[in-house]
N, C-alpha and C positions, 0 to 999 in steps of 0.2 A: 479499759485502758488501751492505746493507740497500740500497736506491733511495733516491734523494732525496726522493720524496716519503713511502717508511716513515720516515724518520729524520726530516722537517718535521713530520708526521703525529704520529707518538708525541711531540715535543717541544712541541709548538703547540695543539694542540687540546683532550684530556682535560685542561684546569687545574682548578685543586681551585678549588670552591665562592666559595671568598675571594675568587678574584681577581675574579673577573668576573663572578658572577651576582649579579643586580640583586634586591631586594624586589621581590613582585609588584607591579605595579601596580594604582590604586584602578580604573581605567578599564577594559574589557575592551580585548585587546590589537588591534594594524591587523591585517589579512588577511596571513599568511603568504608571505614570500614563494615564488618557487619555481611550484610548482601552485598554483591559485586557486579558491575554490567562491564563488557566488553566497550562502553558508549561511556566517555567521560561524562560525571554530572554535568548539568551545567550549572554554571555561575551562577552564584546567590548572593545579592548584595543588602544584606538587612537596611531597612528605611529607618531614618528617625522616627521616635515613639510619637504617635501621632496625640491629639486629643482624645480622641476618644478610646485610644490603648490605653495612654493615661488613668482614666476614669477606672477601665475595668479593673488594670494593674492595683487600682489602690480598693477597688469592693477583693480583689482576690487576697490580698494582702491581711484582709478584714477580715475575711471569713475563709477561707479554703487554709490556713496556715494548721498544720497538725495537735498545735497544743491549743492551738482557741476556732477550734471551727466550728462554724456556724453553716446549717444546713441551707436555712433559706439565702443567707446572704454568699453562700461560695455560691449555690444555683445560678441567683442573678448575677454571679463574676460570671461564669460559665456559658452562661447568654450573648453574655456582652462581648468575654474573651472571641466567642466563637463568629462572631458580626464582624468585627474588628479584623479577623481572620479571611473572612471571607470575601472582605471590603478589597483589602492588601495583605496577601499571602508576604509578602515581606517585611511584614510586622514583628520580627523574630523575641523580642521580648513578651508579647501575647501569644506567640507558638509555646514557647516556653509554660508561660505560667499558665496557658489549657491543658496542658499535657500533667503538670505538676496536679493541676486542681482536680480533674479527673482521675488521675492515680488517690491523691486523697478521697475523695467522693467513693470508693472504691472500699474503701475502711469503714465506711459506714455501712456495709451492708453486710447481712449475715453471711460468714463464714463458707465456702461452698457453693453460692448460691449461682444461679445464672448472671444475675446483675453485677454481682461482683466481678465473675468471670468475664463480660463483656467489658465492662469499664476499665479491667486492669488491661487489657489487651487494647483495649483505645491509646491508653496515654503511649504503650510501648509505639503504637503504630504511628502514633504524632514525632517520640522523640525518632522511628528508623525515617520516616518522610524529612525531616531536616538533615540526618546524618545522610541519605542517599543521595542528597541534596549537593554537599558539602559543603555546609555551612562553615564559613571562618570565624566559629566562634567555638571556644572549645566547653560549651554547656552541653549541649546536646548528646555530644559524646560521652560527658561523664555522667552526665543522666542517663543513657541506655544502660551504660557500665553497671549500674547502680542496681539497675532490671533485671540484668541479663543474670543466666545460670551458668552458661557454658561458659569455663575460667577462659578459653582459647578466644574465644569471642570477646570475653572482656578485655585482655589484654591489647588486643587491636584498638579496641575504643581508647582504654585509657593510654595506648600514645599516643593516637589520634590526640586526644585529647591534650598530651604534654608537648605533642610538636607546636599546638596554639597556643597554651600557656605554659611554660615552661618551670612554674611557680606555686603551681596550682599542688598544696600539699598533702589533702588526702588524694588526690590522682598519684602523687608519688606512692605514698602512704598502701593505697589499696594493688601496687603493680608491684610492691616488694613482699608483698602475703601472698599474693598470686606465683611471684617468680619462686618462693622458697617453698612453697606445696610444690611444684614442680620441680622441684632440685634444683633450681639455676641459683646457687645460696650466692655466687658473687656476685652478679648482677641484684639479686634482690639487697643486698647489705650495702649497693653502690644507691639503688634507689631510696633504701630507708634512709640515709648522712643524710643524702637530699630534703628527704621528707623533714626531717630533726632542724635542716638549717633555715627552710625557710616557713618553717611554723611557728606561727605566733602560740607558747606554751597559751595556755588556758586552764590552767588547774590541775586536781588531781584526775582527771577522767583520760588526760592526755596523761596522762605520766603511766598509769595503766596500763595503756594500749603501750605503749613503749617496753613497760616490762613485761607485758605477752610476749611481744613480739622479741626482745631482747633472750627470752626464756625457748622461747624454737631454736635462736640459735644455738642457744649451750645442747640444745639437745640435737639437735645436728651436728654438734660437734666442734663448734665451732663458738666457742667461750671467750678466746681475746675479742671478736668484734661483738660479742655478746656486751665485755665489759665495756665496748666505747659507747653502747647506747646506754648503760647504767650510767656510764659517767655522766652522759647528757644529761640522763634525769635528774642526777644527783647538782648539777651547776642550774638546772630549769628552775629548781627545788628551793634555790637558796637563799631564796626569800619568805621562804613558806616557815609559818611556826615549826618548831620541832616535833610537838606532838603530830602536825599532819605530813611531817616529813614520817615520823614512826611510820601511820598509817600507810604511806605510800608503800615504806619498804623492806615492813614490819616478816613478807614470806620467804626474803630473801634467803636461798642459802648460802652462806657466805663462803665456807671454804674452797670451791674450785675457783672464786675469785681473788682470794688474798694468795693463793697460792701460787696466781701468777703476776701477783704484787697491785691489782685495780686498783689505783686511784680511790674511786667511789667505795671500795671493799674497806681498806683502810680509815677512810673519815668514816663510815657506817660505823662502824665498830667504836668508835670515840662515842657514839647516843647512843648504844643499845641499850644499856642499862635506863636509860631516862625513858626506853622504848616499853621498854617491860617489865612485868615484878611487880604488880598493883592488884593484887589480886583481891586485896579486903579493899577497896573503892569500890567498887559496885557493890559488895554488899554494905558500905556506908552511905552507897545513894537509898538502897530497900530500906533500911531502918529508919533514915528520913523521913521518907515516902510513908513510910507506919507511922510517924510521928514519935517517935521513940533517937530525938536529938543526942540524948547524951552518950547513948550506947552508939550512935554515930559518930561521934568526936573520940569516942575511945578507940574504933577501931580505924578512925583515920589516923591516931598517933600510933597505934601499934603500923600499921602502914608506913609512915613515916619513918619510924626504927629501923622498919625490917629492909628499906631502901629511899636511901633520903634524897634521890636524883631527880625522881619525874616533879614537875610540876602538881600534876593536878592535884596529889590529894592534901598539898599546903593550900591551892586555893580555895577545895571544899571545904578545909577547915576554917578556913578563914571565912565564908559565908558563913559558916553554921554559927559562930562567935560574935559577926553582926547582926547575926538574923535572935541572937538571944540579948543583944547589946553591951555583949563585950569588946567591946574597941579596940581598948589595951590588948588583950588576948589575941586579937587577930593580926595588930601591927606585930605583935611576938610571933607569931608564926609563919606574917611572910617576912620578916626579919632573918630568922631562921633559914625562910629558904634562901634568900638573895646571901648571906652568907656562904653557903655550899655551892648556888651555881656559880660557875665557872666559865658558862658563853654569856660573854657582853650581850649579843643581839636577844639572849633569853631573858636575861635581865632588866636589860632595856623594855623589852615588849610586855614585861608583865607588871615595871615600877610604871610604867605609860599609863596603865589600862585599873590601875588601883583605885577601887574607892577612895573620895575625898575624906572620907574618914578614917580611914585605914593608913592614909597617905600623913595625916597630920597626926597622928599618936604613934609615925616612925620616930626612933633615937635621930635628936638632929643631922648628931655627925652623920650617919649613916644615908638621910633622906638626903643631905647636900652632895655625899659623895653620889649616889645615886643623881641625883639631880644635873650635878655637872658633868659628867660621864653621859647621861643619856642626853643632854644638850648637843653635845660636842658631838654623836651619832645620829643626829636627825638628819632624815635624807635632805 
């Protein structure tokens, strides 16, 4: 399995051109950070990607990428990248993705070894050659950043890095973990907003990293701007099922934020019960799993009793009733639940997603009212 930082690496660093590199600038650029010379770099003005970057760009893309590489095919990227480099050192998107390919190349070798130890210090020494350089484009910068150990060293990169792109949201993301290890808690809570406004959410893995981070603050002390980044996650969220909303924010502890009235503290508290209290589902999935159905259905109804809010274990009843071909029984039991719930958008999502059979042995009144109500909510 790749390391976390092959798998951050290949996904973070090499972006295409678009995203994040900036027009050069009219001005020549500040001193680089990292190592420093008395002697202004000089100017670096990256060339369009010629043909035969081109080529290499897409064997690197092929084979050098962390989750699908391929040894023979990243080598011959690595060939090519480095021809190309040496054609036109102003090739800065083949700077880039040789320095990228080599740090992955890097992971394939055993643990310890000298070769690994050689190749990781390649790629560092391609992205510091572009940064002493000062290149006006802010990858290089936030790929050393990514390298580097020393948090004081990093933090120079990645402004470097936000003076070029100003947008770029784990560059904010990774300067606001850095400022609050270091105690500077206002400036890092000035750089997280940033990070929260101009990232595109992406699931629960971002919402995570929000509640890490949202969780140092309470524990610094600092718990009103802890609850503005719940809140975020909470409106990031709000299109997510409930049950993966559970999931996200299932460890919350809720009292030091209800207690200074959050937002997000208060709507939590409306699902917790839908969050939890299921405790015989999983063992009506084992019984299944044995083949021992009926003793499953019992102890989903006894579940159902003992907390009639969460979805899921109306819909395992509800398989289990089609999977023996009782139809009737199963339209009874999500009948049952669309009666109790109480959120439109829960109701909606789960009359939407009903078997066709399940859906035509609903009571009609019921499927129409369901039916017109989810119409009228379609995005």
């Amino acid at each position: 399995m790749a390391s976390p930082h092959f798998r951050l690496f290949a996904c973070c660093v090499l972006l295409s051109s678009a995203a994040w590199a900036q027009q050069p600038p009219t001005a020549p650029p500040a001193p680089a950070p990292g190592r420093f010379s008395a002697v202004a770099p000089p100017r670096y003005v990256p060339a369009p990607v010629s043909p035969a970057a081109r080529a290499a760009l897409r064997l690197h893309q092929e084979g050098c990428q962390a989750e699908a590489f391929d040894d023979a095919t990243c080598e011959k990227a690595v060939r090519q990248l480095e021809a190309v480099v040496r054609d036109d050192p102003r090739q800065l998107d083949a700077q880039l993705a040789l320095a990228d390919a080599v740090w992955n190349q890097a992971f394939r070798q055993r643990e310890g070894s000298p070769e690994r130890t050689r190749l990781r210090q390649r790629s560092l020494e391609l992205y510091q050659q572009l940064v002493d350089l000062g290149v006006p484009d802010a990858r290089p910068y936030y790929g050393l950043s990514v390298l580097t150990r020393d948090p004081d060293t990093r933090i120079r990169l990645l402004r470097r890095t936000l003076a070029l792109a100003p947008k770029h949201p784990e560059a904010h993301k990774d300067l606001a973990g850095l400022l609050l290890s270091q105690g500077q808690v206002d400036e890092a809570v000035r750089e997280y907003r940033t990070h929260l406004s101009v990232r595109p959410y992406e699931g629960r893995e971002d919402a995570l990293e929000d509640i890490q981070f949202a969780d140092r603050l309470a524990a610094a002390g600092r718990v009103r701007e802890a609850a503005q980044v719940y809140d975020a996650v909470w409106d990031a969220t709000a299109k997510e099922p409930r049950s993966e909303r559970c999931q996200i924010f299932k460890s919350v502890d809720l009292d030091p934020y209800e207690r200074i009235g959050a937002r997000f503290a208060q709507q939590l508290r409306g699902i917790r019960d839908a969050c939890t209290g299921t405790p015989r589902l999983e063992g009506a999935v084992e019984l299944e799993r044995q083949g021992r159905d009926a003793a499953a259905i019992l102890e989903l109804e006894r579940q159902i009793q003992e907390n009639p809010v969460p979805a899921e274990p109306y819909l395992a009843l509800q398989r289990l009733h089609l999977k023996q071909g009782r139809v009737d029984e199963a339209a009874d039991v999500m009948s049952r639940y669309f009666r109790q719930e109480k959120d439109p958008e829960e109701r909606c999502r789960h009359f939407r997603t009903l078997p066709p059979r399940t859906t035509r042995a609903l009571e009609p009144r019921l499927m129409n009212e369901l039916d017109r109500a989810c119409r009228a909510r379609q995005p």
